[in-house]
N, C-alpha and C positions, 0 to 999 in steps of 0.2 A: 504494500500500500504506500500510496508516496505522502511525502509528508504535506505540511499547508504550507509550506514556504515552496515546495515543489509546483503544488498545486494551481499556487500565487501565480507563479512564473508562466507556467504554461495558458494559465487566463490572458493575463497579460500579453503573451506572445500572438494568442489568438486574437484578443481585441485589436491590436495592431495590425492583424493581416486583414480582419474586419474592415477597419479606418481606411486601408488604403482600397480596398476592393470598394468602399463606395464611394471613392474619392474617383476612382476608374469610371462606375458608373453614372456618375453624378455628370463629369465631363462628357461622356458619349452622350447619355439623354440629351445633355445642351447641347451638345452638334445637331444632331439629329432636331431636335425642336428648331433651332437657328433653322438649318434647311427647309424644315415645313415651311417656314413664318417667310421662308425668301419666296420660296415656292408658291405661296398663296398672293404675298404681296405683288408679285409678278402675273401671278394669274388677272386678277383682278384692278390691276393698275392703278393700289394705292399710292398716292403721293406722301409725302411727311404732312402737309397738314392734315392728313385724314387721319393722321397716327399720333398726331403730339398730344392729346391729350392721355395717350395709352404710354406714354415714354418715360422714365423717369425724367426729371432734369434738376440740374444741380440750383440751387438756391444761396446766393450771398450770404453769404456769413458776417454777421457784425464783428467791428475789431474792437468796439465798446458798448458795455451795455447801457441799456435804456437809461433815463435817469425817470426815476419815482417820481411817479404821480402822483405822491400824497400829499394832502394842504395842514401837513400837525402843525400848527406856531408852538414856537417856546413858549414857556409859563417865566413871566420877570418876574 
């Protein structure tokens, strides 16, 4: 019987071949998906703005944040 620190190891060993095997498939699906989505786009001759609003897009980033909108006065 092997011990738990054996045991340990070989879990271990398998999660990792785990990780990467769906790390394989995770990239195929996306080719595979990519080609559909060219393949339809082509079919059907959508342009970018038939698609921007399905697109991610990046959004500006403040370099400072807002200043409070609160109206507390001091107490003198």
């Amino acid at each position: 019987m092997a011990t738990a620190t054996e045991q340990l190891a070989h879990a271990q060993k398998q999660q990792a071949e785990l990780a990467a095997q769906i790390e394989a498939l995770l990239k195929q699906t996306r080719d595979e998906d990519l080609a559909t989505a060219k393949r339809v786009i082509k079919a059907h001759g959508f342009t970018a703005s038939d698609l921007k609003p399905e697109l991610k897009t990046r959004t500006a980033s403040r370099s400072t944040p807002r200043k409070s909108t609160s109206t507390r006065r001091k107490k003198s």
